[in-house]
N, C-alpha and C positions, 0 to 999 in steps of 0.2 A: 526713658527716652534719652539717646547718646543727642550731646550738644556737641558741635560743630564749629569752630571759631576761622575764622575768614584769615587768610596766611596774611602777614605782615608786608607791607610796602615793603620794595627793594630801598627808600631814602631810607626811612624806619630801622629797615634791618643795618646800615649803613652805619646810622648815629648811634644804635644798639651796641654794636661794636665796637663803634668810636670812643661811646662811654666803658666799655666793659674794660680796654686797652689802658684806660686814662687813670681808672680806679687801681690797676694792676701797678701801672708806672708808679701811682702816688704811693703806693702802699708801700715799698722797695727805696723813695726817696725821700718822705716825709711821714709816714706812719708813725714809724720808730720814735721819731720826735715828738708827736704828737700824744702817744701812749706814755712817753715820760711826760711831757707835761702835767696831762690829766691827771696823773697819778697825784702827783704833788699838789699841785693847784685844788685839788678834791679836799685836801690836808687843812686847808685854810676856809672854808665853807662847812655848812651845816650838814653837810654828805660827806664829811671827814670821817665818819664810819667805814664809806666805801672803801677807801684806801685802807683803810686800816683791816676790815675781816681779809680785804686781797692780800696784804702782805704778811697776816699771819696764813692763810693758803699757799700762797706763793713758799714760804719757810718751806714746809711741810711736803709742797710737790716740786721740791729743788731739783731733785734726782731724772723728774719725769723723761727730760728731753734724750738723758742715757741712757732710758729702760725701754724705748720701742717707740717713744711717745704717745700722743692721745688721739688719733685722729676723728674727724665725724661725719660721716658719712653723708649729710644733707651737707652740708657745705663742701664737700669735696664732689658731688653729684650738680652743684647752683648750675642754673640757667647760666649765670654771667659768664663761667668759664666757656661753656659753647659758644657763646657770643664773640669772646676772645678771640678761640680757637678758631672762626671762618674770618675774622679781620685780617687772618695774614696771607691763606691758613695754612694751618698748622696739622704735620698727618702721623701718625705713627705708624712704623713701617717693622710687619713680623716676619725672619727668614729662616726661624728656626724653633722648632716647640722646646719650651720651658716645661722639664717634670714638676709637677707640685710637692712631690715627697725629698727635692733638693732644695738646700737654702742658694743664691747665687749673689756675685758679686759685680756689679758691672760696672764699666768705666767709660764715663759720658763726656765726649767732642765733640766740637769745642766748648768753652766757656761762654765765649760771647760776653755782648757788656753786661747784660744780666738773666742768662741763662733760661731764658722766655723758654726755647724746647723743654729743657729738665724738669720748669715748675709745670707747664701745665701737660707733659704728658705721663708725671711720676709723681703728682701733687694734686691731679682732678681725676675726675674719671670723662674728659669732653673728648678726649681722639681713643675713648674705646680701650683700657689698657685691659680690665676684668676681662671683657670679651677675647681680646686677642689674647690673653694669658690666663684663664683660669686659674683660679685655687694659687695664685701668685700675689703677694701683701706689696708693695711697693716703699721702699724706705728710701729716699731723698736724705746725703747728709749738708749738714749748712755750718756754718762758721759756729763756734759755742757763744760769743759773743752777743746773737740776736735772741739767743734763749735769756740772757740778765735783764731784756725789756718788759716792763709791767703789759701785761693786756696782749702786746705785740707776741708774746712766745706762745699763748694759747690758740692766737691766729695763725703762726707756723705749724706748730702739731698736729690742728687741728687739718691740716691736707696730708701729712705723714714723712714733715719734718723735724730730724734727728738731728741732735747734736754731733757734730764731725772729730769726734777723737775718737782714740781708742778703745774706751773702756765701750762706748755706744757701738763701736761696729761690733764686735765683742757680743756684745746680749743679743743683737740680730742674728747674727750669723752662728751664732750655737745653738739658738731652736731647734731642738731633736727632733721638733714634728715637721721640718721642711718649709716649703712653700714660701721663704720670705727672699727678699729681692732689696740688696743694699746699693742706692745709685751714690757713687761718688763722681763729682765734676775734678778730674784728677788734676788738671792744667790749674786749676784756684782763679782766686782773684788777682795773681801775677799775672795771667794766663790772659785776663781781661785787659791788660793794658794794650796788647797788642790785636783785639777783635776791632778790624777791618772789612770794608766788602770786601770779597776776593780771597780774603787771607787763609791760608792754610797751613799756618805755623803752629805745634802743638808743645806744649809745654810737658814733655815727657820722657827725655832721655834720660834724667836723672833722677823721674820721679818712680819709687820702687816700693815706697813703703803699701803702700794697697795690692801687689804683688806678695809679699810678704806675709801680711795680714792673708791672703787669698789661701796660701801653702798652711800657714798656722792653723786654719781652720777645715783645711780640705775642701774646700769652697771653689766650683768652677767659674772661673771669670769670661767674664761677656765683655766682649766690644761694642760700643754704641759708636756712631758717626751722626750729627746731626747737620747733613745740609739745608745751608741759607741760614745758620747759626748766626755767624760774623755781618749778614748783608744786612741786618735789621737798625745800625745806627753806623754814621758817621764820626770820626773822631778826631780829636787838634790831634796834628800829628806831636808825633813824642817818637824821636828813633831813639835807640839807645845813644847813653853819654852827655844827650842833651838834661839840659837845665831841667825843662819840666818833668822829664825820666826819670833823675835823680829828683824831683821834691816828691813824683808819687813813690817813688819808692820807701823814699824815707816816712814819708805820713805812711804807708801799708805798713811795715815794722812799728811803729809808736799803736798803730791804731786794730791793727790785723786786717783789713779791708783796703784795698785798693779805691783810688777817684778817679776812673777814666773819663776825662774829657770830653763827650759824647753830645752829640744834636744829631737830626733827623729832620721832622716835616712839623708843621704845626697842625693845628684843629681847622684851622677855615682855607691854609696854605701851604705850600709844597716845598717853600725856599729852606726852612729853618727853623726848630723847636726840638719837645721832647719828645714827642711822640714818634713811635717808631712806625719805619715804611713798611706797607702792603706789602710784603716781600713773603714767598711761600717757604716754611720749612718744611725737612722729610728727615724725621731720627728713625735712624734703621739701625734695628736689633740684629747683634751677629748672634751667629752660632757659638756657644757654650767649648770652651777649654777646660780640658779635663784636667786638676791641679791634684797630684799625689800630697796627702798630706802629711807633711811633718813637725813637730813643734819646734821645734829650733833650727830653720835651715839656715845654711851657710851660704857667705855672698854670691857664691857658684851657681847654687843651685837657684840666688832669687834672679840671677843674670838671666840664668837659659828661661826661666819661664817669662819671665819680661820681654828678653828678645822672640819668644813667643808670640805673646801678647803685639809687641810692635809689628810685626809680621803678617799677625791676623788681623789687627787695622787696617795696615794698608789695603792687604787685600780686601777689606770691607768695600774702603774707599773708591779702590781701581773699578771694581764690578760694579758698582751704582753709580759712578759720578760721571757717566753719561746721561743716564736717564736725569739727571737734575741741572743740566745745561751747565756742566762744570769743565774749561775747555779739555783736550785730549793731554794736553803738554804741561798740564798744572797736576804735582802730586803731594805728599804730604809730606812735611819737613820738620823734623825733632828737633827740639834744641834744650 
């Protein structure tokens, strides 16, 4: 006998989300903390074992986060992330098929303050990535930085994030059997200092090396644009030149990671907090750039395929950024 369970209140579904959003935020700005503590704090207690079989595992799977990573598919599958995904919501948007027998490289706009489109549409499966792209692995890369946290790295891999150097993109993208899918957020955490509502400044004129990497490996590069990236937090302003421009910057270089200044809405109120606003995003997959490959091109050659690459953004941009209420007279500006 099929049992039947009665749909969820709209308040329900509401605080569902509420909490799913709140777990997401805390994980991104206190987890990390929290997984170093534990670790240690375990050291001094009669569960000082636990730490210790972890860090001689940890020893032994150093390498994991530049070999593909480990991801798991019940957690990358959880309820929670759907819950997420209708709190904003969040859609993935397909404009072109991806062959499975090609590995690809893609380059995901904007950054935002913390890049909520890239994890949950290249890190879950809740906006349908399997469906809309068959036989396509998803690789997310992230600072190396968060892979040296106890507990916290097994929590990144385990959705199908990758350490962000070289040697990692490297082992993805040479799969002889295809089908893998490298997202890099190419703007960085520089990129974040300047995510605003409105804003459509992309940290990319000078950014080549994932072009590079793209020709090295014969690897066709994709465009992503994800609108209502920037609309989801508020931030102290910071122009350039100013005081607090110059202290994030210098804390990003000492630390690798950018601190943007960021509020939004609270839990019971709308004036002020961390939780981010109701605001719908739409990341829309471009169509595949076809990159000849060579092992050592020359700066010539990573120009024209970049000014390629900028080319086939914008026009990403122009053609959808009607449908997502973005006005006629705003376009996308490189710096």
């Amino acid at each position: 006998m099929k049992i039947e369970f009665a749909p969820l209140s709209v308040p329900l579904q509401r605080r569902l989300q509420m909490a799913s959003v709140l777990q997401w935020v805390f994980s991104f700005l206190c987890l990390a903390q929290c997984c170093t503590a534990a670790f240690i704090a375990l050291f001094f207690t009669r569960f000082w074992l636990v730490s210790a079989l972890y860090a001689a595992w940890w020893f032994l799977d150093r390498e994991k986060p530049s070999k593909g990573g480990r991801r798991i598919h019940s957690i990358r599958n959880s309820i929670v992330w759907r819950y997420m995904r209708d709190y904003f919501p969040i859609t993935l948007v397909k404009t072109a098929e991806l062959d499975p027998r090609q590995n690809y490289l893609m380059g995901f706009h904007p950054h935002g303050v913390l890049a909520a489109g890239a994890f949950l549409n290249f890190c879950t499966e809740a906006s349908g990535f399997s469906t809309l792209f068959p036989g396509i692995t998803p690789h997310l890369m992230m600072l190396s930085l968060w892979f040296r946290i106890p507990f916290f790295r097994d929590y990144l891999m385990s959705g199908g994030l990758v350490s962000s150097d070289k040697e990692s993109a490297s082992y993805v993208l040479r799969k002889l059997e295809g089908g893998n899918l490298l997202v890099i957020i190419v703007g960085g955490a520089q990129e974040a200092l300047d995510a605003r509502p409105g804003s459509c400044t992309l940290l990319l004129k000078n950014r080549k090396g994932f072009v590079r990497l793209a020709i090295e490996h014969g690897t066709p590069l994709v465009p992503i644009f994800s609108f209502g990236e920037n609309d989801l937090f508020e931030q102290v302003r910071n122009p350039k030149g100013s005081w607090l421009r110059c202290l994030q910057h210098r804390l990003q270089q000492i630390m690798g990671i950018s601190l943007p200044l960021f509020h939004a809405r609270g839990i019971f109120q709308y004036s002020f907090g961390l939780v981010p606003h109701r605001r719908p995003i739409y990341t829309v997959v471009g169509k595949p750039i076809p990159v000849q490959r060579k092992h050592r091109p020359s700066n010539e050659e990573v120009d024209q395929v970049h000014q390629k690459y900028l080319n086939e953004l914008s026009k990403l941009f122009e053609e959808h950024k009607a449908k997502y209420n973005v006005p006629e007279d705003r376009h996308l500006e490189f710096i």
